[in-house]
C-alpha positions in Angstrom: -1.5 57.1 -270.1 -1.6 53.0 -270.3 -4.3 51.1 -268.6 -1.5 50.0 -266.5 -0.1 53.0 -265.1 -4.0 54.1 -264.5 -4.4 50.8 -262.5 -1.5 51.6 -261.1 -2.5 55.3 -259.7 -5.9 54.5 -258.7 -4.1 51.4 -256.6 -2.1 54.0 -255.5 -4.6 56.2 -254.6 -7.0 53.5 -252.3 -4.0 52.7 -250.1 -3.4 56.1 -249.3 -7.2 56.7 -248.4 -7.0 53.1 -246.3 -4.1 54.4 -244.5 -5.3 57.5 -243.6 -8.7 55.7 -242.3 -6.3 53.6 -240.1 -5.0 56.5 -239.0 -8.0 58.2 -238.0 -9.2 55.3 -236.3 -5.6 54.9 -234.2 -5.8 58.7 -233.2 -9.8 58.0 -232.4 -9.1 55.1 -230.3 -5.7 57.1 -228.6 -7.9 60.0 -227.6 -10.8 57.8 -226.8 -8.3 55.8 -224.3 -7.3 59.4 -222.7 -4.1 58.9 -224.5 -2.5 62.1 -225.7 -2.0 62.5 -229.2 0.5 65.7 -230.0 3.3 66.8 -228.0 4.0 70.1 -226.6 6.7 72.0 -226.9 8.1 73.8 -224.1 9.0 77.6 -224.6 11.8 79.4 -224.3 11.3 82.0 -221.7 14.8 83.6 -221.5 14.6 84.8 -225.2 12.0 87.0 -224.8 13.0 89.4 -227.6 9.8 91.4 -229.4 10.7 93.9 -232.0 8.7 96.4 -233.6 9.3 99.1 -236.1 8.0 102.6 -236.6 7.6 104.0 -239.7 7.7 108.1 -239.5 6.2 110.0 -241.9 8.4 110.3 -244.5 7.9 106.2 -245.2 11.7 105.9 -245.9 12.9 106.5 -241.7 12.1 104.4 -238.9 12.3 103.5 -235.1 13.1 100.3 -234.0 12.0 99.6 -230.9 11.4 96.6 -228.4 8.7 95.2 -225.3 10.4 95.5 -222.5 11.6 92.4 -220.4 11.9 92.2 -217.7 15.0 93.6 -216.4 14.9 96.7 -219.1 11.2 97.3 -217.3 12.7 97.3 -213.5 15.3 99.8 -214.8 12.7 101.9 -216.5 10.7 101.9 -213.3 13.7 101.8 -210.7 14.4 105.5 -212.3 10.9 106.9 -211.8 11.0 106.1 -207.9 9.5 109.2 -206.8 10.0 111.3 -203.7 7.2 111.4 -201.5 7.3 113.9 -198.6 4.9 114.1 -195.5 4.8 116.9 -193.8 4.5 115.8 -189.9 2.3 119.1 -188.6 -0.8 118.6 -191.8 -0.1 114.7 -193.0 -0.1 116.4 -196.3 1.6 114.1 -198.7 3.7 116.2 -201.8 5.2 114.2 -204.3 6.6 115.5 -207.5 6.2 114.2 -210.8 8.1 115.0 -213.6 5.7 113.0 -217.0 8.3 114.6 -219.3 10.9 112.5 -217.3 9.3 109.7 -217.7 8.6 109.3 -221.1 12.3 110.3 -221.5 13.3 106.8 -219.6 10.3 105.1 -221.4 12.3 106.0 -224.3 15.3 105.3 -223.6 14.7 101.7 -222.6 12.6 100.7 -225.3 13.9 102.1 -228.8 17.1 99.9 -229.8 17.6 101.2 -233.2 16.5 103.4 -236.1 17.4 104.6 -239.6 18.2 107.9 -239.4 19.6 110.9 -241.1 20.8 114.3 -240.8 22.5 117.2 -242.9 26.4 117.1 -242.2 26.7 120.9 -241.6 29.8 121.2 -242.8 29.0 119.2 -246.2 25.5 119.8 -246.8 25.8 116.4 -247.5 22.9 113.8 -245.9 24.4 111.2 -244.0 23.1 108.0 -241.7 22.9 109.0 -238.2 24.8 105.6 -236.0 22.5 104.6 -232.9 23.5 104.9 -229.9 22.9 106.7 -226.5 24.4 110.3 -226.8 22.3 110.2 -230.7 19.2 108.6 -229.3 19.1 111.8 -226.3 19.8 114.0 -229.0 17.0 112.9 -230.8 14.8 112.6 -228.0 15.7 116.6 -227.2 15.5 118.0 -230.6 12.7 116.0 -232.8 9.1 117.0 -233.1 6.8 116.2 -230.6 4.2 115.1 -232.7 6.9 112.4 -233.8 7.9 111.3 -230.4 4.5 111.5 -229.6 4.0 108.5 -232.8 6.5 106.4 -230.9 6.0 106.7 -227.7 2.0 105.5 -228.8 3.4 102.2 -229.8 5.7 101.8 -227.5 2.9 102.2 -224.7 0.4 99.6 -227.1 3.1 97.4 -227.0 3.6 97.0 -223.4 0.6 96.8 -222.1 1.8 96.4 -218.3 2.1 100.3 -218.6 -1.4 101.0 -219.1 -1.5 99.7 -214.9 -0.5 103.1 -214.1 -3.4 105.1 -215.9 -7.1 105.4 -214.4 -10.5 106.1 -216.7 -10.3 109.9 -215.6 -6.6 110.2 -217.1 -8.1 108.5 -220.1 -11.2 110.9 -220.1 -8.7 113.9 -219.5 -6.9 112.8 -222.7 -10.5 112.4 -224.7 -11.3 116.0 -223.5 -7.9 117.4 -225.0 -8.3 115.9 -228.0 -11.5 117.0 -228.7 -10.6 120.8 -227.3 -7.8 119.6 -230.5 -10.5 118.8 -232.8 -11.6 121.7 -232.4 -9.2 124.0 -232.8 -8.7 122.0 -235.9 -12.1 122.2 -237.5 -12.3 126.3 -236.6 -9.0 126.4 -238.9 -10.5 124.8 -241.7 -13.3 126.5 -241.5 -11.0 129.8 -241.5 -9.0 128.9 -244.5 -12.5 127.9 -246.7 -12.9 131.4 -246.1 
């Protein structure tokens, strides 16, 4: 390197570090003036669009699935209207709830795709299941609880407007199972140390 081209560089150097004094000061004296200094952006509301991915157990298949928006969340509610009957004579009020139902629908709305497979029967051979609606009730009917149960977790986490619906006691009902669960688990162990 020359004297020149060092000359050079550190010329080079103090007007970047004047400029960027000038232009602290200008953004000092814009904020100091109540003038504002960034622009914001406005959002796009109509694309809501989150997607979020399940991994099951195996690590190679998954669940894609999305937060509801808000017309796939009035259809998912619109089909758990419940009937509500009062009977004149008592004012006893019987409605009838069907949970299985609605984690069915829950379902339904949220998961938009998945890789998939299954044993051709015919073959033996595994192929890619295609998603769509008669595959994903299939699914939904003949899959393991304990996976469903995985999905339907993070489906719930990620639309939180559902946890509206559910009081401490249904949370404290849940703790209780899962400890009755625990358990159950631990007497096993202990059974198979045995």
């Amino acid at each position: 390197m020359t004297d020149i081209q060092e000359v050079d560089e550190v010329a080079e150097y103090e007007a970047q570090q004047a400029l960027i004094a000038r232009n602290k000061q200008i953004v000092s004296s814009m904020e100091e003036a109540g003038v504002t200094t960034f622009e914001a952006i406005q959002e796009d509301y109509f694309g809501f669009d989150e997607t979020y991915t399940v991994k099951l157990p195996d690590g190679k298949s998954w669940i894609a699935h999305s937060a509801l928006n808000e017309g796939a969340r009035r259809k998912y509610m619109n089909s758990q209207n419940r009937e509500l009957k009062v009977q004149k004579v008592t004012g006893d009020a019987i409605m009838k709830i069907a949970s299985g139902e609605e984690r069915l629908a829950l379902l339904q709305q949220a998961i938009t795709g998945w890789n998939l497979v299954t044993k051709n029967k015919k073959t033996g051979e595994i192929e890619p299941i295609v998603f769509n609606l008669p595959n994903l009730n299939k699914f939904l009917d003949s899959a393991s609880p304990a996976i469903i149960d995985l999905i339907e977790k993070d489906v719930r986490n990620r639309n939180s407007w559902l946890m509206g619906d559910i009081t401490v006691e249904d949370i404290d009902k849940q703790i209780e199972e899962l400890q009755e669960m625990r358990e159950k688990k631990v007497k096993e162990a202990e059974g198979n140390d045995s």
